[in-house]
matplotlib code that plots the C-alpha trace (Angstrom):
import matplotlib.pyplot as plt

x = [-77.0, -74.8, -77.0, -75.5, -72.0, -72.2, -72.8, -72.0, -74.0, -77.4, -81.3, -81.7, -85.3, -83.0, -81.0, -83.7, -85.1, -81.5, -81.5, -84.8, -84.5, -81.0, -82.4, -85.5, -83.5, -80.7, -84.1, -85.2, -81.9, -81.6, -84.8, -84.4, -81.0, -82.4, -84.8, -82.8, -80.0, -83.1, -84.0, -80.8, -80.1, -83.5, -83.8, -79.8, -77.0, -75.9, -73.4, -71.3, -71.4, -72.2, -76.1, -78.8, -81.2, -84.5, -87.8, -85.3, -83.2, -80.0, -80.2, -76.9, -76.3, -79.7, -79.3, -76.2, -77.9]
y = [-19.0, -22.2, -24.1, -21.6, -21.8, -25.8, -26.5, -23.6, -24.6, -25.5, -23.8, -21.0, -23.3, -25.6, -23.5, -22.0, -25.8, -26.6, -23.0, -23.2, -27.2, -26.3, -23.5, -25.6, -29.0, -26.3, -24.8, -28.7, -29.8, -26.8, -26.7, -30.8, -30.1, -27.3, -29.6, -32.4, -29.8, -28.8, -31.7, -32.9, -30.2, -29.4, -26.6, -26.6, -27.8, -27.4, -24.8, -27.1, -30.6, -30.3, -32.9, -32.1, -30.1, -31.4, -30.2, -27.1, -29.6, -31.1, -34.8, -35.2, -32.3, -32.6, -35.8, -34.9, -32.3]
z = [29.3, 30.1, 27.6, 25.1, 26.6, 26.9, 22.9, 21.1, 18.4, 20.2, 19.1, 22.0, 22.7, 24.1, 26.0, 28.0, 28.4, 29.6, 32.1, 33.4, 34.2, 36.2, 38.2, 39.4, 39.8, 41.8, 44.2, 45.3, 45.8, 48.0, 49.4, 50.3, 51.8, 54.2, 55.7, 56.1, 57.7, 59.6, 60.6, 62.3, 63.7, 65.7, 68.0, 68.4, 69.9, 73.5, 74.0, 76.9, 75.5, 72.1, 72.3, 70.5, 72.4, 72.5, 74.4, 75.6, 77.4, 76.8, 77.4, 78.5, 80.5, 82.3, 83.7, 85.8, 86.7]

ax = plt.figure().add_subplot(projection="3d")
ax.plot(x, y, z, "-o")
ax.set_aspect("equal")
plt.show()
């Protein structure tokens, strides 16, 4: 376990407390990072100019249209 591996002398209590609070803090930090990704990137990107595509329409590409 790294809590092992980080102080080679630590009480294994301590180095599941040290595992388990890693793996959570590692699931929200992923979890808040695939929203936010998610969030920016919306339904996706328009394959000519590059925009944002919101409603199913490019805002840039529409308006020349």
């Amino acid at each position: 376990m790294i809590g092992m591996m980080a102080l080679p002398n630590i009480q294994p209590i301590y180095a599941v407390t040290i595992a388990i609070v890693i793996y959570f803090g590692v699931r929200v930090f992923v979890g808040r990072r695939k929203k936010q990704i998610q969030k920016s990137v919306g339904e996706g990107a328009c394959a000519v100019c590059g925009q944002r595509i919101i409603k199913n329409k490019c805002p840039n590409c529409d308006k020349t249209n």
